[in-house]
C-alpha positions, -999 to 999 in steps of 0.1 A, spaced: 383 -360 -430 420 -372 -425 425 -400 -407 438 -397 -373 471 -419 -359 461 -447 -339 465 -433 -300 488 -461 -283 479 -470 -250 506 -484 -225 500 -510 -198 472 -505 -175 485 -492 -147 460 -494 -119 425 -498 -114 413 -474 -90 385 -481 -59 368 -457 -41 362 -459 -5 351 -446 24 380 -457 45 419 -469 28 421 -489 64 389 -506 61 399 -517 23 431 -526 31 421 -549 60 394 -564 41 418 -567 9 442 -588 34 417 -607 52 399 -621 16 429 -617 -7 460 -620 15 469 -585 0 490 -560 15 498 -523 9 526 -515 -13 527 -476 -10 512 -466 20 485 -437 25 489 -402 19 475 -368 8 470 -356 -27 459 -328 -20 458 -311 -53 434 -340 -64 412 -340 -31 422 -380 -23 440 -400 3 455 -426 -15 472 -467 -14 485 -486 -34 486 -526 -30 506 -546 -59 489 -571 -81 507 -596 -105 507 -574 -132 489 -539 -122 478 -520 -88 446 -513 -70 449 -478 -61 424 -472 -29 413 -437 -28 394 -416 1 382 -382 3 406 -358 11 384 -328 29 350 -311 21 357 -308 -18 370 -339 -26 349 -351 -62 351 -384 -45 320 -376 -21 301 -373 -49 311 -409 -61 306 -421 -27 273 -409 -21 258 -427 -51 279 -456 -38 285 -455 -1 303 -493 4 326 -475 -23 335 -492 -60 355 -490 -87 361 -455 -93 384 -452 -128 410 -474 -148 444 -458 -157 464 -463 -188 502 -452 -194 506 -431 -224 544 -420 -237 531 -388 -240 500 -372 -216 502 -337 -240 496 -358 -274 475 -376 -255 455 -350 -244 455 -334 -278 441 -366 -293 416 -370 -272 404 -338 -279 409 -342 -314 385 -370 -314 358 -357 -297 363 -365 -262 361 -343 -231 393 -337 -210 384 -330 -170 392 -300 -158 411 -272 -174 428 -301 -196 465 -292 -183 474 -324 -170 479 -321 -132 499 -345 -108 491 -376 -100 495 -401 -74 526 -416 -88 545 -381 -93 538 -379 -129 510 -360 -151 477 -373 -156 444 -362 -173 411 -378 -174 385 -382 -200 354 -380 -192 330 -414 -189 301 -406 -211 331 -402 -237 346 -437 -229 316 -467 -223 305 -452 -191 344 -456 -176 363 -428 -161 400 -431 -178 427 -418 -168 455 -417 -187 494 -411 -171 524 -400 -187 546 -433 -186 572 -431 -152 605 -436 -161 619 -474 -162 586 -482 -176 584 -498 -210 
C-alpha cells in the first residue's frame, strides 16, 4: 500500500450551531457572552439554512436555521430541539484534493461529492461523522486573504 501525503488542514474556520431560531441565539449569545452578529442572517438556499455569523477571537460561530420543509437541519433539530453544535469547519487550499483524499482514505463525502457553495461564497464538502469521531466536518476551500 503506498503511503498517502499527509492532508493539511488550515485554521478552523467556524464551529457551526444549530437552532431553531438565529434571533433567539443571537440574543441569548449577547445577553450571556456580550456577542454580537458579524454577518447578518440570510438564505442559503442551495444548502436548506438561514445563516449568522458572530466573530470570536480567533474563529466564528456560524448559527444556522432551517430554511423550508427540506432543510437536513430538521432532522438535527428534532433529535435536539434547544438546538447544538451541528459541525466544525476546516480551511483546506484545495476542496478538490481534498475531496479526493478523503475519498482515498476511506471516508464518505455528502452528497454527490461536487463541492457545493457555502455560506462564505466559496466551495465546501462534508465528510460524513461516522467517518470522523462522531463529528460532521466540513471542509472549505481557503477564501482569498486567508493564510
Amino acid at each position: 500500500m503506498t503511503e498517502l501525503p499527509p492532508l493539511m488542514l488550515g485554521r478552523l474556520n467556524h464551529v457551526g450551531i444549530a437552532c431553531p431560531s438565529i434571533d433567539d441565539a443571537v440574543a441569548m449569545y449577547g445577553r450571556l457572552f456580550g456577542a454580537t452578529v458579524s454577518t447578518p442572517a440570510f438564505d442559503l438556499p442551495a444548502q436548506g439554512v438561514r445563516v449568522a455569523f458572530i466573530d470570536v477571537a480567533n474563529s466564528q460561530l456560524e448559527l444556522i436555521e432551517p430554511l423550508g420543509a427540506d432543510s437536513p437541519i430538521h432532522g438535527f433539530l428534532k433529535k435536539n430541539p434547544n438546538g447544538g453544535q451541528h459541525h466544525v469547519c476546516f480551511e483546506v487550499t484545495d476542496i478538490i484534493a481534498a475531496r479526493d483524499a478523503m475519498r482515498s482514505r476511506g471516508a464518505t463525502v455528502l452528497g454527490t461529492g461536487e463541492p457545493r457553495m457555502g455560506a462564505h461564497g466559496v466551495p465546501v464538502i462534508f465528510v460524513h461523522p461516522r467517518d470522523t469521531g462522531g463529528v460532521l466536518v466540513e471542509l472549505m476551500q481557503q477564501p482569498d486573504g486567508h493564510h
